[in-house]
C-alpha positions in Angstrom: 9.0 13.2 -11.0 9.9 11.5 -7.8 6.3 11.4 -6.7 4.7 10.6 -9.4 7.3 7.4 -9.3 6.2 6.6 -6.0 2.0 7.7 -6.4 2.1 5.3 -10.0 3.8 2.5 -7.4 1.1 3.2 -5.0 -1.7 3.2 -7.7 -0.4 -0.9 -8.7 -0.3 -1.6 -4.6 -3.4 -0.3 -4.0 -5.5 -2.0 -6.5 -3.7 -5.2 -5.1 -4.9 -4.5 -1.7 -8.4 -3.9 -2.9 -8.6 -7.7 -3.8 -8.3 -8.7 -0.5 -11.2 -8.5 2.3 -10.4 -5.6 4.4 -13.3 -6.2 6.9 -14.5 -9.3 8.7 -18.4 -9.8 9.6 -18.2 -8.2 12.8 -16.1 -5.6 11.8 -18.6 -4.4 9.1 -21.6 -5.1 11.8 -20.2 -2.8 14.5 -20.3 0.1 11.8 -16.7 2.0 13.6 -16.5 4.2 10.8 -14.6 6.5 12.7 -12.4 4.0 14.3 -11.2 2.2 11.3 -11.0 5.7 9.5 -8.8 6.6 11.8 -6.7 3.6 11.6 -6.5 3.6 7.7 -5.3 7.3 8.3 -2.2 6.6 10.8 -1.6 3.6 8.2 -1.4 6.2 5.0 -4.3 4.5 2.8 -5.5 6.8 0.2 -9.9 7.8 0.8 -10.3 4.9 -2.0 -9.4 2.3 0.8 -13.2 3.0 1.9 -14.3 1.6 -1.4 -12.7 -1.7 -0.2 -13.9 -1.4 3.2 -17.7 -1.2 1.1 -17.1 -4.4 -0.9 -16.5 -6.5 2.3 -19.5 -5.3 4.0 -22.0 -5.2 0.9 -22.4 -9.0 1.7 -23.5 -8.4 4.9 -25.7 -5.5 3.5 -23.9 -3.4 5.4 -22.7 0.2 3.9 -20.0 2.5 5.0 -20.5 5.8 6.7 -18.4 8.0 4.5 -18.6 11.2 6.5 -17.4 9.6 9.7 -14.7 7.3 8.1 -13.2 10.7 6.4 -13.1 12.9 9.4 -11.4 10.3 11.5 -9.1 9.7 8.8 -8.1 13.1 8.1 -7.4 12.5 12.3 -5.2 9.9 11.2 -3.3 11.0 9.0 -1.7 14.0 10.9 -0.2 11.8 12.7 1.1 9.7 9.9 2.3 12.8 7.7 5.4 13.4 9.6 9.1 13.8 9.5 9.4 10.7 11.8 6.3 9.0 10.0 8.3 9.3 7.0 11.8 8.2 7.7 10.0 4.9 9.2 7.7 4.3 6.2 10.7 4.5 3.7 13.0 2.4 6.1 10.6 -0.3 6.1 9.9 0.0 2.3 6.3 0.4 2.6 4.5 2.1 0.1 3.2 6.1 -0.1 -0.1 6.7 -1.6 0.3 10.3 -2.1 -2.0 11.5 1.0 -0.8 14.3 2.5 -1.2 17.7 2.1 1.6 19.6 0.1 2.8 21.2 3.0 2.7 18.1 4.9 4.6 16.5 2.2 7.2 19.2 1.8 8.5 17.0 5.5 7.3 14.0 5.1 8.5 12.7 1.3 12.0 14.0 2.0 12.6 11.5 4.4 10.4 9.1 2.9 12.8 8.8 0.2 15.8 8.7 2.1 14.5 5.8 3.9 13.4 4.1 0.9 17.1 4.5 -0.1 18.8 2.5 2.6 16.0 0.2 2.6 16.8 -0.4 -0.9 20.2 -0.4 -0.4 20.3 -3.0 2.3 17.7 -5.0 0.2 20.4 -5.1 -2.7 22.8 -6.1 -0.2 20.7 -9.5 1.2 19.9 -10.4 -2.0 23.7 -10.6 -3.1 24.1 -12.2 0.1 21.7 -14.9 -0.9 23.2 -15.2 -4.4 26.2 -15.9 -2.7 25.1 -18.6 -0.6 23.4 -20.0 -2.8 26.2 -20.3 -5.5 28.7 -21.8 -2.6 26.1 -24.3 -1.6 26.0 -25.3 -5.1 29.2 -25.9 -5.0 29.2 -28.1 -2.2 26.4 -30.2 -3.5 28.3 -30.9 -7.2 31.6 -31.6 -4.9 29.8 -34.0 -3.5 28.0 -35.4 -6.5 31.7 -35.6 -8.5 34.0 -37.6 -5.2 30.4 -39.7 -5.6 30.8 -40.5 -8.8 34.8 -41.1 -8.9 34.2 -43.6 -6.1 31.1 -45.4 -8.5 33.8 -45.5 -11.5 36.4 -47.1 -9.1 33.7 -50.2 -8.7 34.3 -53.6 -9.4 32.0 -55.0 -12.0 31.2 -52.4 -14.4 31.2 -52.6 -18.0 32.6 -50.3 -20.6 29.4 -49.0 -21.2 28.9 -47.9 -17.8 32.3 -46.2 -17.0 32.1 -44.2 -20.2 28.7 -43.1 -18.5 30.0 -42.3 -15.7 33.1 -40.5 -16.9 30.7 -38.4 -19.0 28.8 -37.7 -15.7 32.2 -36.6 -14.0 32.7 -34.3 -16.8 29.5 -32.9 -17.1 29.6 -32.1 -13.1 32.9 -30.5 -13.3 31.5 -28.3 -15.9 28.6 -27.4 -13.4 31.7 -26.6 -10.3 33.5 -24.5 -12.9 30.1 -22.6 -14.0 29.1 -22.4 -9.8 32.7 -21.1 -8.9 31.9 -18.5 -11.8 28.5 -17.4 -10.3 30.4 -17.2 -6.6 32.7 -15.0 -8.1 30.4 -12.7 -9.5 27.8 -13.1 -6.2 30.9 -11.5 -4.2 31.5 -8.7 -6.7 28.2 -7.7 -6.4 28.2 -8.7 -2.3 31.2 -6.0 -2.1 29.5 -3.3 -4.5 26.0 -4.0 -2.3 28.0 -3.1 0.6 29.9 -0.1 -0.6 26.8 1.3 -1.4 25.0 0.6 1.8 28.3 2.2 4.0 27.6 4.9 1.4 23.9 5.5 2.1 24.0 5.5 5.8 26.8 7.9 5.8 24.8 10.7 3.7 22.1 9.9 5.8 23.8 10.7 9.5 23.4 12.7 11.7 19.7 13.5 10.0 18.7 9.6 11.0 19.1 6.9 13.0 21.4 4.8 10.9 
């Protein structure tokens, strides 16, 4: 079930990628087949990657060499379909297109997944961290905006009219402290259970990984 998760993933990423131009004019006129075989195999991209490559360089009526492209990528992908390889794919959260060989996989998804857990983990964690800082800067900002606006209603010169305004304004910016002070509340809940679960992660995980 796991891979199939991650291959369906892959699947959305790589038809994203395939909008993009994956070759440049010279890169299509120098006809490396091999070369950038080799490179899409130490990368992980699925065969289908050539199928880009052909798009960029039909406009230069240029057309892939198929035969050279998939030797060197089979090259390439021995050395991407490793215990190490996968540990430093799933740490960085980069995606797996399902390209190695079962028994290639049976080492490499293991720690693919492991590293995709701390990655996520410590992905969960910045965001909280963000929510957080976000929540106490909006804090300071409405602090601001309320001593702003009890100095204005301490003015000479105003009419009823306008104090009532302001008042209202003083209200309706305490309101928005109250509902911030809420959200910073919350943000460090979720800061603390973001970084439980990260202390929690990288203790399964040592001794098998650098954590």
């Amino acid at each position: 079930m796991t891979r199939l998760m991650i291959a369906g993933g892959a699947v959305a990423l790589a038809a994203l990628l395939g909008s993009c131009t994956t070759m440049s004019k010279d890169q299509c006129l120098a006809g490396a087949w091999g070369e950038k075989g080799y490179a899409d195999g130490t990368s992980g991209y699925p065969m289908t990657r050539l199928d880009d490559h052909a798009k960029a360089c039909a406009k230069y009526q240029v057309a892939p060499n198929p035969t050279a492209y998939g030797s060197a990528r089979e090259d390439g992908l021995r050395s991407y379909c490793t215990f190490e390889r996968g540990w430093a794919e799933g740490r960085a959260g980069n995606a797996y297109y399902g390209v190695c060989r079962p028994e290639e996989e049976q080492v490499f998804l293991p720690a693919y997944q492991d590293g995709r857990m701390l990655h996520e983990a410590e992905a969960a964690f910045e965001t909280a961290q963000n929510t957080l800082n976000s929540a106490e800067d909006r804090i300071e900002n409405r602090e601001d905006k309320l001593e702003a606006k009890q100095n204005e209603l301490r003015g000479e010169g105003l009419t009823d009219e306008e104090r009532e305004r302001i008042r209202d304004r003083i209200q309706e910016v305490r309101g928005e402290i109250r509902d911030a002070r809420r959200n910073a509340r919350d943000a460090r809940d979720a800061l603390d259970r973001a970084e439980w679960e990260v202390r929690r992660v990288r203790r399964e995980l040592s001794g098998r990984y650098p954590v």
